[in-house]
Each structure stands twice: as structure tokens, then as C-alpha cells.
C-alpha positions as CSV (number, residue, x, y, z in Angstrom):
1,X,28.1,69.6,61.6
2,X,25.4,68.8,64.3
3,X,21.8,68.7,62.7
4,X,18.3,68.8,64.6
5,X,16.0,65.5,63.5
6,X,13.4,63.4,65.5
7,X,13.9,59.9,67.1
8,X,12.5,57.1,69.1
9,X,12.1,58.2,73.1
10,X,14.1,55.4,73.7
11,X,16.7,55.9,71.8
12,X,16.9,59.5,72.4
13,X,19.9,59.4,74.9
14,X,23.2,61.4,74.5
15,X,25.6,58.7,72.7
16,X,23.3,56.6,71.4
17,X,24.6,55.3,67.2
18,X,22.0,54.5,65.1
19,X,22.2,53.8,61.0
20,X,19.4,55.9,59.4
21,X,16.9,53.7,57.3
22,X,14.7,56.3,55.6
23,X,11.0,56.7,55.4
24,X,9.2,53.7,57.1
25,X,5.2,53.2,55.7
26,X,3.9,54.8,59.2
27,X,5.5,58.1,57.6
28,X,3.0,59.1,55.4
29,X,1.2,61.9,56.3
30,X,2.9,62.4,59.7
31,X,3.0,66.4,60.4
32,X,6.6,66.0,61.7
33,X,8.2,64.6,58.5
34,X,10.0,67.6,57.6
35,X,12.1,67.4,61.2
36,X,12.1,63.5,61.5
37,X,13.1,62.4,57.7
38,X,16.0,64.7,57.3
39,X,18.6,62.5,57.5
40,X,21.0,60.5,54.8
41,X,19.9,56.8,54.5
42,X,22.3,54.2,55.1
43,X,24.9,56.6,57.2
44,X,25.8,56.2,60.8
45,X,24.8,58.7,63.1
46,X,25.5,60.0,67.1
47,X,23.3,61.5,69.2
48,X,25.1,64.9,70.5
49,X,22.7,66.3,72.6
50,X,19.1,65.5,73.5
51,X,16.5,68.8,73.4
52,X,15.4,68.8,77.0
53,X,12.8,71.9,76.2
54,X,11.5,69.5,74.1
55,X,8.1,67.5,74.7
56,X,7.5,63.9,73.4
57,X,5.8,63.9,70.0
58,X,3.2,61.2,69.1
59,X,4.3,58.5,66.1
60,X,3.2,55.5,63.9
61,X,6.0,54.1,64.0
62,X,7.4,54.5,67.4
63,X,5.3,53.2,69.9
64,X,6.9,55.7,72.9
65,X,6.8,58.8,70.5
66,X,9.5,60.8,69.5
67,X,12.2,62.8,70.8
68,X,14.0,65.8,69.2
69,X,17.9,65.2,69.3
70,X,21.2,66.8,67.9
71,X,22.9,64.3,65.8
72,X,26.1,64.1,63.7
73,X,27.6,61.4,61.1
74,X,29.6,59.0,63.1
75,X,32.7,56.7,62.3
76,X,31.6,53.3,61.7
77,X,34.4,50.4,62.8
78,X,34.9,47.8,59.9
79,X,37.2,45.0,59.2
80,X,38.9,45.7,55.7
81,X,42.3,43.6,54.1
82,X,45.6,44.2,56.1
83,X,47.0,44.7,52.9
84,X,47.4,48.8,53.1
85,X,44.9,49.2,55.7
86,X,46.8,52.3,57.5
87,X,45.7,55.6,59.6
88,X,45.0,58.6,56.5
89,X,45.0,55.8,53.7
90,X,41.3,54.7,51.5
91,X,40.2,51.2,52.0
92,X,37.2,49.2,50.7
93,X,35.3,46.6,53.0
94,X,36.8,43.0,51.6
95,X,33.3,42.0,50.4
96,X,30.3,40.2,51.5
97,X,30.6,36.9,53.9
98,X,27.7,34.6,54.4
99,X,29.3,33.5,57.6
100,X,26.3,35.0,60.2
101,X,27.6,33.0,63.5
102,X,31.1,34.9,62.9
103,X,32.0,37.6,65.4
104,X,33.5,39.5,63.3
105,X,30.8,39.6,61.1
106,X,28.8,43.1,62.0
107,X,32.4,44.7,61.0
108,X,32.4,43.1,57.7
109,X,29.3,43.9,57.0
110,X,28.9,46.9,58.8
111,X,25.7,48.5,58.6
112,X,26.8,52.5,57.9
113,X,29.2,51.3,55.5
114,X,28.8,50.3,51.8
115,X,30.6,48.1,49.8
116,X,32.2,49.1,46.4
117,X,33.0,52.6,48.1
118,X,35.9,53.8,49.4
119,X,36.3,55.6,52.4
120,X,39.4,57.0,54.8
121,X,40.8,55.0,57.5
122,X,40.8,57.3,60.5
123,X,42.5,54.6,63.1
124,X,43.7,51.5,63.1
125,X,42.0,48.9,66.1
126,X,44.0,46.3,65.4
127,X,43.4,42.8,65.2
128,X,39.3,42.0,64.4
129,X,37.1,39.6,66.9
130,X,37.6,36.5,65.5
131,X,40.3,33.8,65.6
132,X,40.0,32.6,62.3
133,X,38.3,34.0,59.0
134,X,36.7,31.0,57.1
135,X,37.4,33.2,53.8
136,X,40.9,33.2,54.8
137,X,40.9,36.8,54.7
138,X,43.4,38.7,56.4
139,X,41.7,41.4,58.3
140,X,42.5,44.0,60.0
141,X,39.7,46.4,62.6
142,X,39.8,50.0,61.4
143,X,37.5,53.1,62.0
144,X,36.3,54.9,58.9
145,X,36.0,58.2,59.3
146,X,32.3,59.9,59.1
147,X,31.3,61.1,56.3
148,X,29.7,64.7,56.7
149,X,26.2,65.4,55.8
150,X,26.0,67.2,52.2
């Protein structure tokens, strides 16, 4: 399901992932919150389509203005346990990992994706970016599948 909502101009190109924070403190009292804050906090998203008819809208918060866009929930690529971790099967992230320098780090704790929550493996990637886990985890690269907007 593709919904209209507002973003930064220079974001604002077809493509483009973002995870949607919420309301930021430059929100309040804008005239455009109705169109900008629409969206689920924490979930991934893709911009479809960018409004061409549209004109650039003055913000608080972003400095080039805004841009109106078609967006739509977007598959966020994790690493979760090997253990099960299958196309069509429900996997949980393995849990937090205070290892920052890691380069598989952004897909254990993938922002878009929650831990404690299960969610359906759409693909499997394969192996993850790293060599070695130093939680001796074994991990596997998957793609959760988006989650539609309620």
C-alpha cells in the first residue's frame, strides 16, 4: 500500500530507505503535520515515487524544506541465528551486541527492526559481512519481509 507523507528535499529521490523517527521538537505547530507525521515510528520505508507537481515546502527541521513523496514499508536485511533461519519461516534478531567497529553490526541491530518480535523471513542472503562474530553467534543475512502499514 503506497501512502502520500512529506520529506527532506534531499532525501526525496525515488529509492531512497529511510527508518521513520516520529515527531522531532521543530514539529510543533508546523501547518503540514497532518501530511508529514503520518507515518509508523520505528518502520522502514521506500520512496515509490516523488510528486513532481509538487513545490518545496518550508520546515524547522529540514533546512532544504520538504518534499511530498509516495512511500511504502520496506524489507529491512538483518542477521538472525542459522538455527531455522529459512525463506517463509519467523525469526527473532539474536539480540543486542555492543560490538560497534563490527561490519555486521547495522544487521544486528538493524534500525527498522525490533528485538523481542518476530517477523517472516522473506529471503535468505546468505552468509553476513563479517568473518568472525565475537559472540560466537552463528549468523545467517536474511530479509524480513515489510510489515504493511495498519
Amino acid at each position: 500500500m503506497t501512502t502520500v507523507t512529506l520529506v527532506g528535499a534531499r532525501l526525496a529521490e525515488t529509492g531512497e530507505e529511510f527508518v521513520y523517527h516520529g515527531e522531532a521538537s521543530g514539529c510543533s505547530g508546523c501547518p503540514y503535520r497532518d501530511q508529514c507525521l503520518n507515518l509508523t515510528p520505528g518502520r522502514r520505508y521506500r520512496i515509490t515515487a516523488v510528486r513532481e507537481s509538487g513545490q518545496t515546502l518550508d520546515c524547522a527541521v529540514h533546512d532544504g524544506g520538504v518534499h511530498a513523496v509516495e512511500v511504502e514499508p520496506a524489507p529491512v536485511r538483518v542477521n538472525v541465528p542459522t538455527k531455522g533461519a529459512f525463506a517463509g519461516s519467523k525469526a527473532e534478531l539474536a539480540g543486542p551486541c555492543p560490538h560497534t567497529e563490527c561490519p555486521s553490526h547495522p544487521y544486528c541491530e538493524p534500525q527498522g527492526a525490533e528485538f523481542d518480535t518476530e517477523y517472516r523471513i522473506t529471503e535468505v542472503l546468505g552468509d553476513p559481512p563479517h568473518d568472525y562474530c565475537m559472540l560466537d553467534r552463528d549468523l545467517t543475512m536474511v530479509e524480513f519481509e515489510a510489515p504493511e502499514d495498519a
